[in-house]
C-alpha positions as a Python dict, from the first residue, in 0.01 Angstrom:
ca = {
    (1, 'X'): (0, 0, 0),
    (2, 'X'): (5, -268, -226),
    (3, 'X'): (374, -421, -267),
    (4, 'X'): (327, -593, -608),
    (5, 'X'): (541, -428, -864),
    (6, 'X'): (385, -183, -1069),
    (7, 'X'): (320, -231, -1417),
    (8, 'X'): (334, 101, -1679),
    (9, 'X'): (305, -139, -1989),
    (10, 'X'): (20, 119, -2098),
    (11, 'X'): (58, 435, -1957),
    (12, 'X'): (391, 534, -2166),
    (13, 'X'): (181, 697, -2411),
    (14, 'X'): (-83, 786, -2184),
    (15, 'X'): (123, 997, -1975),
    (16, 'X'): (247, 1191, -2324),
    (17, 'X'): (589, 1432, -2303),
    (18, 'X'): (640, 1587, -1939),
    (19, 'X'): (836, 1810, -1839),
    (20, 'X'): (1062, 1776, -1508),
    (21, 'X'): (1090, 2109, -1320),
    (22, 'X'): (1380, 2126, -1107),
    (23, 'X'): (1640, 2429, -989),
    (24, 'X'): (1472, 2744, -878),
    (25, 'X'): (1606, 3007, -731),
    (26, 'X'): (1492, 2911, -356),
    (27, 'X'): (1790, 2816, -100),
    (28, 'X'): (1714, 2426, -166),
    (29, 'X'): (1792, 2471, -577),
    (30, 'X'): (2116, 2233, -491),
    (31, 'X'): (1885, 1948, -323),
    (32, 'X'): (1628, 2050, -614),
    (33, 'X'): (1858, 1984, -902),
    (34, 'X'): (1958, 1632, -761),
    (35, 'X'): (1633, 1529, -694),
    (36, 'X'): (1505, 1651, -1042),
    (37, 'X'): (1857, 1460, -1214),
    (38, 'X'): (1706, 1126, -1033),
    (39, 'X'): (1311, 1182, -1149),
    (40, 'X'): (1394, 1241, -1501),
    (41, 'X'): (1687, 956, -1463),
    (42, 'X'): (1373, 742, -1362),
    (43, 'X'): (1094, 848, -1624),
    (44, 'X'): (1384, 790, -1937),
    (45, 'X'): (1482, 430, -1861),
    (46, 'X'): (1088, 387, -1859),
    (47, 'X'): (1132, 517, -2180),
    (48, 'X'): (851, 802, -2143),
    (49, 'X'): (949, 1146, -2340),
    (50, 'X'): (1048, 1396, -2100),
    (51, 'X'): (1253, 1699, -2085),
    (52, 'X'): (1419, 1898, -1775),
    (53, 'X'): (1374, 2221, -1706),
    (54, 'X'): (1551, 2442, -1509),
    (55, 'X'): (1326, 2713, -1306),
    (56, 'X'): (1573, 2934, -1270),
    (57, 'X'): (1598, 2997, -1654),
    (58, 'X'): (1278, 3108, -1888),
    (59, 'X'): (1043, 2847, -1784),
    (60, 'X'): (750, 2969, -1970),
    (61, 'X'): (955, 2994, -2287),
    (62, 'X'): (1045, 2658, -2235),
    (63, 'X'): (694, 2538, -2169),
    (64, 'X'): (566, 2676, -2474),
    (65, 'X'): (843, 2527, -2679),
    (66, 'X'): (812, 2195, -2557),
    (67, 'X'): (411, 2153, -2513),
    (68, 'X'): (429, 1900, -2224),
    (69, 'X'): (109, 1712, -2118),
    (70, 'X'): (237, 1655, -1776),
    (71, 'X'): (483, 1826, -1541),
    (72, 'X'): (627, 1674, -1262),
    (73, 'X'): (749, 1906, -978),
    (74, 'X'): (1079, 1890, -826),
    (75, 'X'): (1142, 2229, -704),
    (76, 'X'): (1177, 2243, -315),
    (77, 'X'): (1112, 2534, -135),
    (78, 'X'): (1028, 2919, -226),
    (79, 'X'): (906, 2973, -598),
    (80, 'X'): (817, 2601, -666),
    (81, 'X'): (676, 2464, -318),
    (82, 'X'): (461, 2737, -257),
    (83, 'X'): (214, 2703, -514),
    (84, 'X'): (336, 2940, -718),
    (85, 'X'): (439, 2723, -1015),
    (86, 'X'): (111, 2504, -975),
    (87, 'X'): (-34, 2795, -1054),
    (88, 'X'): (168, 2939, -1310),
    (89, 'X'): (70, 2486, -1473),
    (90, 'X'): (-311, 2513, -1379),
    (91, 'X'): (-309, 2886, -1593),
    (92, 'X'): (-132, 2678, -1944),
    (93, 'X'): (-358, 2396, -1903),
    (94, 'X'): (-75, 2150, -1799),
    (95, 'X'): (-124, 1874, -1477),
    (96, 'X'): (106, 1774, -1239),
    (97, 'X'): (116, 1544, -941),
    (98, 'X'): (88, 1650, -574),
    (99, 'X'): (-101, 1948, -432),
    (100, 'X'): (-274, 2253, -602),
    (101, 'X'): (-193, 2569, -562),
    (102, 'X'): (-378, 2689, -191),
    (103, 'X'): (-264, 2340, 16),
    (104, 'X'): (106, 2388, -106),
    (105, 'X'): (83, 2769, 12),
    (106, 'X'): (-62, 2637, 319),
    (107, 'X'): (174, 2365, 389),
    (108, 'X'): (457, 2565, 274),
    (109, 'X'): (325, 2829, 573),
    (110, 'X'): (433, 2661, 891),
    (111, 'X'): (235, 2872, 1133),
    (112, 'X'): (-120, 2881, 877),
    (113, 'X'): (-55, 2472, 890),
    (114, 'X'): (-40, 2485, 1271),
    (115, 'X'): (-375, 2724, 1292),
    (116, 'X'): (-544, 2450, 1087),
    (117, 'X'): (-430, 2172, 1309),
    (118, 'X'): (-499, 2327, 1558),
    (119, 'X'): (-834, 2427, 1483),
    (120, 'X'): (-956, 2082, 1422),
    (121, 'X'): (-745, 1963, 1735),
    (122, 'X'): (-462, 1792, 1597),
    (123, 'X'): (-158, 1780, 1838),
    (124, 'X'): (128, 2045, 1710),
    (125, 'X'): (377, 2217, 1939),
    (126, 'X'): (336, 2537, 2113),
    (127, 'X'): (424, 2795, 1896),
    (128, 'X'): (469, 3195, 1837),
    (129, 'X'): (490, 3376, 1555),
    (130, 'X'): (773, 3676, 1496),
    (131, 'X'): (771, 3976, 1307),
    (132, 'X'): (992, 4235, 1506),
    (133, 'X'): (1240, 4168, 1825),
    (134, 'X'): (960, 4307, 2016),
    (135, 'X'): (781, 3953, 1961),
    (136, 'X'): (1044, 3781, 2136),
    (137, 'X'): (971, 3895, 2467),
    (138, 'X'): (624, 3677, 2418),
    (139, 'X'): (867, 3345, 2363),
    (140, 'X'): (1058, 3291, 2699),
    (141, 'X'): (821, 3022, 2798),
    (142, 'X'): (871, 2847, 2477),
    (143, 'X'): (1208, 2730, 2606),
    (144, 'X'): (1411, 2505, 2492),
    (145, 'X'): (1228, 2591, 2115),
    (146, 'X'): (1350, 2526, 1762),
    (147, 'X'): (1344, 2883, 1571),
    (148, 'X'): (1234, 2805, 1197),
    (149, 'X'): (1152, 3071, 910),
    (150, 'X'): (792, 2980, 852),
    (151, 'X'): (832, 2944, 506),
    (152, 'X'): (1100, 2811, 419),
    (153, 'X'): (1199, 2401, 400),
    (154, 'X'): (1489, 2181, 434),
    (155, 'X'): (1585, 2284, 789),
    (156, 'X'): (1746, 2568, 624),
    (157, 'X'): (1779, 2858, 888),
    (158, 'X'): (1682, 2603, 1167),
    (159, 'X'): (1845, 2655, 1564),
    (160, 'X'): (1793, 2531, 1848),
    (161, 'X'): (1784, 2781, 2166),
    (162, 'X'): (1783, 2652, 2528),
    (163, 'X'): (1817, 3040, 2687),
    (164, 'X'): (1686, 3400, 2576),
    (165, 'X'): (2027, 3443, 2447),
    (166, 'X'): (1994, 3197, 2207),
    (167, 'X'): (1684, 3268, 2112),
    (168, 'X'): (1801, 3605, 1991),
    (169, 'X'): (2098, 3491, 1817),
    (170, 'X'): (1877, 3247, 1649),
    (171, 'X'): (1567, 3454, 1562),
    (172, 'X'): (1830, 3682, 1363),
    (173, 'X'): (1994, 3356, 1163),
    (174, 'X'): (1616, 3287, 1093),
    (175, 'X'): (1440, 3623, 981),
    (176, 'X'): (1736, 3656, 724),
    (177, 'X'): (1553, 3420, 531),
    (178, 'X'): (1193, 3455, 351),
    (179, 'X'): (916, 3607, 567),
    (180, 'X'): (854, 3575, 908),
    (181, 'X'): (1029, 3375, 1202),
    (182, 'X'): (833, 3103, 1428),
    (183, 'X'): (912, 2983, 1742),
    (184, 'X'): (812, 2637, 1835),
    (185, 'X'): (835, 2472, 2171),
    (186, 'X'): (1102, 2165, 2215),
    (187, 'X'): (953, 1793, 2171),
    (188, 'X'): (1198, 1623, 2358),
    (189, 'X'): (1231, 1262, 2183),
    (190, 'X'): (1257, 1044, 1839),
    (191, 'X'): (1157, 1224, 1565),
    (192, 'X'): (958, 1003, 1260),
    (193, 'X'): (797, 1070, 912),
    (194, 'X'): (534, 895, 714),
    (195, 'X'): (516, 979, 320),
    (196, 'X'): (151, 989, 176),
    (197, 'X'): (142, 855, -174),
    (198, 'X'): (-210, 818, -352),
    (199, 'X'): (-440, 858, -9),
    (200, 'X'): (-215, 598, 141),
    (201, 'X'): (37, 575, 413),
    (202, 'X'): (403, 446, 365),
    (203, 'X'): (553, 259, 622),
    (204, 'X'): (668, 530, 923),
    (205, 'X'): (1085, 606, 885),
    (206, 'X'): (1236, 641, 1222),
    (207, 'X'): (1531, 933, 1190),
    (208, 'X'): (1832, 906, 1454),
    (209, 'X'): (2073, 1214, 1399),
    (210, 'X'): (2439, 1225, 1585),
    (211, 'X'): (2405, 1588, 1658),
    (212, 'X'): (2152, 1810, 1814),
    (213, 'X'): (1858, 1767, 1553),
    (214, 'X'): (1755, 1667, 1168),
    (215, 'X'): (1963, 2021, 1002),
    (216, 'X'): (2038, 2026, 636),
    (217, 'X'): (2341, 1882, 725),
    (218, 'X'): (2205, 1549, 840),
    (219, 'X'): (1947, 1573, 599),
    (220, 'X'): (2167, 1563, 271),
    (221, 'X'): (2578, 1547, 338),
    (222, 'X'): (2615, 1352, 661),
    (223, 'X'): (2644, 977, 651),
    (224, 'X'): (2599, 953, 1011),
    (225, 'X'): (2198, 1016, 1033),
    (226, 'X'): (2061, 685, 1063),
    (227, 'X'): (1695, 601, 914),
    (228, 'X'): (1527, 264, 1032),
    (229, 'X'): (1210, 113, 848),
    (230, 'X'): (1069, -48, 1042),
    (231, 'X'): (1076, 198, 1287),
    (232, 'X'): (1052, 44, 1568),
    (233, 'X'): (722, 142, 1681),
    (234, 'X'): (418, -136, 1773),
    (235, 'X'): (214, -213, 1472),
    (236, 'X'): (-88, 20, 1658),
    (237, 'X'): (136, 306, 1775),
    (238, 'X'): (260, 288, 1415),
    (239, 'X'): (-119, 236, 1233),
    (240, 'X'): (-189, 560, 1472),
    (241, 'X'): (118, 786, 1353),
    (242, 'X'): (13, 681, 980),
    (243, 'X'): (-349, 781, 1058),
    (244, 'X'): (-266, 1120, 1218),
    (245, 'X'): (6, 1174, 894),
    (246, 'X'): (-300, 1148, 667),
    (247, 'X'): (-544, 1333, 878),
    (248, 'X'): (-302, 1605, 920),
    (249, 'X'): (-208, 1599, 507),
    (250, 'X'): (-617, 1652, 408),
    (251, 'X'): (-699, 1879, 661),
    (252, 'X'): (-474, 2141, 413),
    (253, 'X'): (-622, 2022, 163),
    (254, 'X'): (-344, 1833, 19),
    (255, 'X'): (-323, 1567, -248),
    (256, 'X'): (-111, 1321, -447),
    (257, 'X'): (178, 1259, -271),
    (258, 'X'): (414, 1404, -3),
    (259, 'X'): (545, 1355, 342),
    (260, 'X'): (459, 1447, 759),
    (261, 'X'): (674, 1502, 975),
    (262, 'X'): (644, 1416, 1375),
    (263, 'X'): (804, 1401, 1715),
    (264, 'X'): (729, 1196, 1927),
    (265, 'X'): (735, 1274, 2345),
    (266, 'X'): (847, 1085, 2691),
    (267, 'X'): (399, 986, 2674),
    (268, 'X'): (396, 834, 2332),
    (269, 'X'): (260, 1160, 2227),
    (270, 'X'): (286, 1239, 1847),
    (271, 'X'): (339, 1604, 1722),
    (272, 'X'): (301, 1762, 1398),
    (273, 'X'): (565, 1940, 1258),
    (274, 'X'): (535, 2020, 892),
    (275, 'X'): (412, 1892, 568),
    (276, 'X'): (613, 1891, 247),
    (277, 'X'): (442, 1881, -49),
    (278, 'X'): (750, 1776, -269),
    (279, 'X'): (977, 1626, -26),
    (280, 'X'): (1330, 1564, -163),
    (281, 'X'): (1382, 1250, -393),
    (282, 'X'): (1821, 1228, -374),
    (283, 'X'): (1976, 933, -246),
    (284, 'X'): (1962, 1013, 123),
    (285, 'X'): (1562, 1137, 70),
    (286, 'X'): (1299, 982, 304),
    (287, 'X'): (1003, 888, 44),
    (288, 'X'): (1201, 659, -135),
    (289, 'X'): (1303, 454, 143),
    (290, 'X'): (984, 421, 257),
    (291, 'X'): (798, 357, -61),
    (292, 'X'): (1148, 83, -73),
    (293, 'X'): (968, -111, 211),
    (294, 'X'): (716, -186, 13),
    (295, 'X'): (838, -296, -334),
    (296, 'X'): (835, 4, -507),
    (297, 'X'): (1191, 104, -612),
    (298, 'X'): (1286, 441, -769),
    (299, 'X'): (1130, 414, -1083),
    (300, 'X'): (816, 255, -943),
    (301, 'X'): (767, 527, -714),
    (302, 'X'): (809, 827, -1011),
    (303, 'X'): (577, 661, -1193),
    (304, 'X'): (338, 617, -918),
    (305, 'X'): (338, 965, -808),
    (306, 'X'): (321, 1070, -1163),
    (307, 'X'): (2, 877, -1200),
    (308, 'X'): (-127, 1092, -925),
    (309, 'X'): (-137, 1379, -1188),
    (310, 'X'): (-449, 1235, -1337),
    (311, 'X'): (-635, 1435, -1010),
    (312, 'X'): (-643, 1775, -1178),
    (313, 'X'): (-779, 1780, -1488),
    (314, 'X'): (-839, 1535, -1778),
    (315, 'X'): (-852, 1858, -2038),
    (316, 'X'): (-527, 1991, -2117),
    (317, 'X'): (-576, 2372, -2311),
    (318, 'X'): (-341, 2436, -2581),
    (319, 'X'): (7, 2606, -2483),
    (320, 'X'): (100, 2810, -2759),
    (321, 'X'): (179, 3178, -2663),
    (322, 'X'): (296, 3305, -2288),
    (323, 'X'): (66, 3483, -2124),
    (324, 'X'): (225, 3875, -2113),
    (325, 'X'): (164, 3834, -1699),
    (326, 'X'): (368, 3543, -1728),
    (327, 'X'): (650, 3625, -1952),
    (328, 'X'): (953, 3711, -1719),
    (329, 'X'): (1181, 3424, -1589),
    (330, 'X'): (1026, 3213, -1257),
}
């Protein structure tokens, strides 16, 4: 990644009015509305024409009103991660940065993201998927295993279970949330996470917690969780995380920007845990602290990743009326 600072002296008009999508109605919409406050913080004082939008209100309606060239993303989880507004942007003819619609349904989908890996034999834990308490009795040899809702971000619902006990009381905190529960085998060591940004890799963020694991807790409230860039790693052992983080990031097909998430074993073994296709952007978020290490501050990295929107289409169709499909709140 090239650390010079990036000049937008010409794309202010060229990136026209864009709208910053943010709230939701997902279990992130707190994390979302901060990191959507900082993105269209960043995009004003570079004095492009933008507007914020809150996903939880008539989007469409607002859409139409506004007749944004460009949309940038900052919903996190269910509704907004999923694919569901890119494809709600790709049917009014408006572009956005990061992935299209089937790699954020795919990366949003822990255990489809884990098939594909696994397929083309990238390392990922053990896992087991869980519909019913009946699918538990498959999971004993998982243990110690993180329980997870597949599709669902942020750590939200996440426990760690050491006994079959455990595992029960955790695969109920899990399946209350959306669809259904995995269980996925215990890497015992330092967990890291590269952000992608433009087919490149961002220098790897080593993530030290002070309790049992990265929660939503340590992810956004604690001040406690310590991040290191460098990370400590070798420049190789580093140059091979980075590889596998961009491997692992095409293989479902996604684009733009985002982030990978690893553990890292006792062997110098890396694991693949997750993609996120719109990681958070607050002030204790991961990609700006990496993109940090190499020049780019806040506003050089919104306007990098918005640049990114260029991908999908150069023809923008008119927005005038909502679609009837399309007309009730998002």
């Amino acid at each position: 990644m090239n650390n010079s600072k990036i000049s937008i002296a010409d794309d202010v008009k060229a990136f026209g009015k864009v709208a910053v999508i943010h709230g939701g109605c997902s279990v992130e919409r707190e994390v979302s509305l901060a990191s959507g406050d900082r993105i269209y913080a960043a995009l004003q004082k570079r004095g492009i024409d933008c507007q914020l939008m809150d996903a939880a209100d008539n989007l469409v309606e607002a859409l139409v009103a506004y007749k944004p060239d460009r949309a940038f993303i900052a919903l996190h989880g269910t509704g907004g991660e999923d694919g569901t507004v890119q494809g709600l942007l790709d049917h009014m003819g408006i572009v956005y940065p990061g992935s299209d619609v089937l790699s954020s349904a795919l990366a949003m989908d822990k255990y489809r993201s884990k098939l594909l890996w696994q397929s083309v034999g990238l390392p990922t834990p053990a896992f087991q998927l869980v519909n019913s308490e009946e699918d538990l009795q498959h999971c004993s040899a998982l243990l110690p295993a993180f329980i997870k809702p597949s599709r669902e971000g942020s750590s939200v619902g996440v426990t760690r279970a050491e006994s079959e006990e455990e595992l029960y009381l955790a695969w109920e905190k899990a399946s209350s949330h959306h669809g259904p529960v995995l269980v996925e085998k215990l890497i015992d060591g330092p967990e890291y996470t590269v952000a992608i940004l433009g087919g490149q890799e961002l220098p790897a963020v080593r993530i030290e917690v002070a309790d049992t694991f990265y929660d939503y807790e340590a992810k956004y409230l604690s001040e406690e969780t310590k991040f290191s860039v460098p990370c400590g790693l070798s420049p190789a052992q580093e140059q091979e995380m980075q590889a596998l983080a961009l491997t692992a990031f095409e293989v479902l097909g996604c684009s733009g920007w985002g982030r990978v998430d690893f553990m890292r074993d006792a062997y110098g073994q890396f694991w693949l845990l997750e993609v996120n296709t719109i990681p958070g952007m607050t002030d204790h978020s991961l990609v700006p602290l990496a993109a940090n290490a190499v020049g780019l501050s806040f506003e050089d990295l919104i306007i990098a990743i918005l640049r990114t929107s260029d991908k999908h289409s150069s023809v923008k169709s008119s927005v005038t009326e909502p679609d009837p499909l399309c007309a009730e709140p998002l």
